[in-house]
N, C-alpha and C positions, 0 to 999 in steps of 0.2 A: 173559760171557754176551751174547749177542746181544738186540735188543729187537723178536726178534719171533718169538712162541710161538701157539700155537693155542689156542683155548677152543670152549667147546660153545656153541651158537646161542642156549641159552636163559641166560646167562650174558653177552653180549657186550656188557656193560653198557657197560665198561671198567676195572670194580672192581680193586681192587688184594688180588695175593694174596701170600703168603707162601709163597718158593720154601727148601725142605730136600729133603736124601737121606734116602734112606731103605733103599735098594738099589742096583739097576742102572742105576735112572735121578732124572728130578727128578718131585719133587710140590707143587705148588701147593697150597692151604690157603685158602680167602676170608678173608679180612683181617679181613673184619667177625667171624667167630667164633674170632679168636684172642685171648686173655686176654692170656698173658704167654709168655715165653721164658725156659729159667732152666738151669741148671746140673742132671746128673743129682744126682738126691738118694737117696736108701736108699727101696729098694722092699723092701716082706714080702710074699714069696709066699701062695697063696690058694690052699688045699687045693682039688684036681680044678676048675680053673679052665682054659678055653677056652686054645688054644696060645697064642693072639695077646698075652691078656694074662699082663704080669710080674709084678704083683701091684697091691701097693695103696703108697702114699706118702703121707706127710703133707705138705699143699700148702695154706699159708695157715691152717695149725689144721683142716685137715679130711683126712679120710681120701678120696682120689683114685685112681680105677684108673690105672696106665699100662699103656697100650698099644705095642706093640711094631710100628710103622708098616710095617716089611718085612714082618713077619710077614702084618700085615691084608693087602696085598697079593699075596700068595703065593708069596714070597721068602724066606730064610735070613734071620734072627735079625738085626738090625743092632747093628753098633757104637755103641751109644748115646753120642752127648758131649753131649746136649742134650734137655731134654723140652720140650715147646709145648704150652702147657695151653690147650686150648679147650672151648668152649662146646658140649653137643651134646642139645640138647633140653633145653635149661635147665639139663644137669647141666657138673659139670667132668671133663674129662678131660686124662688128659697122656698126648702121643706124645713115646713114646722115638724119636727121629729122630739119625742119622748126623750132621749138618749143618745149619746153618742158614744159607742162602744169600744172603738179604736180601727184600726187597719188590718186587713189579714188579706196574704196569699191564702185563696181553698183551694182546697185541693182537689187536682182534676182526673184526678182516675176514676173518680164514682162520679158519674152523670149523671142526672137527675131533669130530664127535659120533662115539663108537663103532660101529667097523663091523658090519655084521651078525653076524660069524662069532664076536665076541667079546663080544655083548652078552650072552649067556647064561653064557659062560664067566667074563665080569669081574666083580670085587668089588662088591657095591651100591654101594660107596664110592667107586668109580669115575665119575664124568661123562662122560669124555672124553679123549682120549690127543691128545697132538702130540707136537712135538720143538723141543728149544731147544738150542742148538748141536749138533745132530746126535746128541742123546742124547733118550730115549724122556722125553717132559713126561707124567704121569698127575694128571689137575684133579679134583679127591677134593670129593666134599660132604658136608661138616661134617656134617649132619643122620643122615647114616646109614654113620659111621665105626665108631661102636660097636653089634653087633646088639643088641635090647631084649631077648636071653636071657639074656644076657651082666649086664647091669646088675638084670634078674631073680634070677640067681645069686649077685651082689655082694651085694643085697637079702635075699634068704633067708640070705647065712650071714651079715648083720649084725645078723638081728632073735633075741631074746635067747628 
């Protein structure tokens, strides 16, 4: 990998993200709301549950959705080798991600905020696109990886 990727203007702190696959291309992840990295573990699917998620995991003694990161993105299913449990609005979540590629400060002199044509089209979970060796970089914020319909519905079918 080269050491030098795009980020979004409002972002160009120099924080350090966590770069995995997840599809066609890479996705960065802010450092500060990743928990841990772990091995996939047995997911139980969640009757009439959203595409994106795979179901629910026990992560730490507690019951955690995973999310299926290509899927959020609007890509085929990924090969999950890896969940990344993060933080997202206080709660946990784990992304089923392809890869886990390491850590990088990108670099914030070239910004990269999405273009007109695909702000309406992009994932909320989206910031910001560039390229990092010549493959499509997508800089996701943690905050609105999971929609709150989504964790509404977790919600209703865990209350008794």
């Amino acid at each position: 990998m080269t050491d030098q990727a795009a980020i979004a203007p409002d972002q160009a702190d120099g924080a350090s993200w966590l770069l995995c696959r997840a599809g066609a291309g890479f996705c960065a992840l802010p450092l500060a709301h990743v928990v841990e990295i772990m091995r996939v573990l047995p997911v139980e699917a969640v009757a009439a549950a959203s595409p994106c998620l795979r179901g629910l995991s026990i992560i730490r003694g507690q019951p955690v959705p995973v999310v299926d990161l290509g899927i959020l993105l609007g890509e085929p299913a990924c090969a999950a080798a890896r969940l990344v449990a993060v933080r997202v609005g206080g709660r946990p979540v784990a992304l089923a991600v392809a890869s886990v590629l390491g850590v990088r400060t990108l670099d914030p002199t070239t910004p990269s905020a999405l273009p007109p044509l695909l702000r309406d089209a992009a994932s909320d979970a989206i910031s910001a696109i560039g390229t990092l060796d010549a493959e499509l970089l997508f800089l996701l914020q943690a905050g609105r990886l999971v929609p709150q319909s989504l964790f509404d519905q977790l919600d209703a079918e865990a209350a008794p």
